[in-house]
C-alpha positions in Angstrom: -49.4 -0.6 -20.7 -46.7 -1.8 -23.3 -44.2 1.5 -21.9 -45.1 0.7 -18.3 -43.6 -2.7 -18.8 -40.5 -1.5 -20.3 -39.8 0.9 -17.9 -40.2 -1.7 -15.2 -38.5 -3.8 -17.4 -35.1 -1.3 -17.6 -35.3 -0.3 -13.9 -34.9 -3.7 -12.9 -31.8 -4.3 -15.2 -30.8 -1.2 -13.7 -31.5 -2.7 -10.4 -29.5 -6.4 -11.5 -26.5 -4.5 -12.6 -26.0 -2.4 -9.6 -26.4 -5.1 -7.7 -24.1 -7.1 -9.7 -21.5 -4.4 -9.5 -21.9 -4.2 -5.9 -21.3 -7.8 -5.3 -17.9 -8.3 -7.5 -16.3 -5.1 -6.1 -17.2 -6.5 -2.0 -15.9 -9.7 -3.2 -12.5 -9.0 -4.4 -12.3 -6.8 -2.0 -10.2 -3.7 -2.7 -7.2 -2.3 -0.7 -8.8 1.1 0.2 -5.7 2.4 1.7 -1.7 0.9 2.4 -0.1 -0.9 5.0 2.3 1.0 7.5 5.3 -0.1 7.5 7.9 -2.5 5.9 7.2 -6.5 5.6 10.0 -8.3 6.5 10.7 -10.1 3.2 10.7 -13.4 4.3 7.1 -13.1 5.8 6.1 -13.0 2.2 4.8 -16.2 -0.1 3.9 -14.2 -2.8 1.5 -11.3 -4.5 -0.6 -10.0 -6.6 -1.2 -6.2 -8.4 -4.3 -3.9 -7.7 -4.9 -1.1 -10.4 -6.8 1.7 -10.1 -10.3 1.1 -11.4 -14.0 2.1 -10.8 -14.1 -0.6 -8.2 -10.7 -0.2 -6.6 -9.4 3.6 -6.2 -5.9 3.0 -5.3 -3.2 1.1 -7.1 -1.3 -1.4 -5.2 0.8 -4.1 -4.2 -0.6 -6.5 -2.4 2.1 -9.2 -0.5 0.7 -12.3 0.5 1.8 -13.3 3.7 0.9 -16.3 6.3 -1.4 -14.0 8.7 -3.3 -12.7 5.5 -2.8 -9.8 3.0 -0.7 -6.6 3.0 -1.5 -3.8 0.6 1.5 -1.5 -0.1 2.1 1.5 -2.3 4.1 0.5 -5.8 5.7 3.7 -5.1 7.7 3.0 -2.6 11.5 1.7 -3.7 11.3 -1.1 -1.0 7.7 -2.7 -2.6 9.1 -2.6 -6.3 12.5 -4.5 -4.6 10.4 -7.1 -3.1 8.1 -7.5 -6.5 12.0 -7.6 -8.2 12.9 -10.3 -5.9 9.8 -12.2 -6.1 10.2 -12.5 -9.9 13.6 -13.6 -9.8 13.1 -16.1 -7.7 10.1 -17.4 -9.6 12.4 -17.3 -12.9 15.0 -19.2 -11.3 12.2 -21.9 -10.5 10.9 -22.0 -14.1 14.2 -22.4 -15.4 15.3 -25.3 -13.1 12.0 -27.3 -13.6 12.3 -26.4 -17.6 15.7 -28.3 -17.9 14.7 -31.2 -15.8 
């Protein structure tokens, strides 16, 4: 009786945790491939980094931009320029609001 309820015991934990595992991965909702194309720079307000993971399979770039998301390949020259920009421009911000 006692090793009955264990095993029901461990196969729903099992259960929780898939589900669990299902749920984060559909919510943060990985790029599963890359965008064609370039992104005109100023299209873009910003972005944020995808790395490869158990959830996620591909590493990207993903721009933020006002008709939604764009995942690009960090591979390309043209994605690391815009990421390059992107930083630049947010140093320049920190470093005017700093001295003020």
């Amino acid at each position: 009786m006692v090793q009955i309820r264990a095993t029901e015991m461990a196969l729903m934990l099992l259960a929780i945790g898939l589900l669990v595992a299902h749920t984060t991965a559909a919510r943060h909702e990985c790029c599963r491939s890359y965008s064609k194309g370039r992104i005109p720079f100023r299209a873009i307000k910003g972005y944020s980094v995808q790395t490869d993971t158990e959830m996620c399979h591909i590493s990207a770039i993903i721009f933020h931009t006002r008709k939604g998301k764009a995942c690009t390949n960090p591979a390309l020259d043209w994605v690391m320029e815009y990421v390059n920009l992107l930083r630049n421009k947010a140093q320049m911000v920190h470093n005017k609001t700093s001295k003020a």
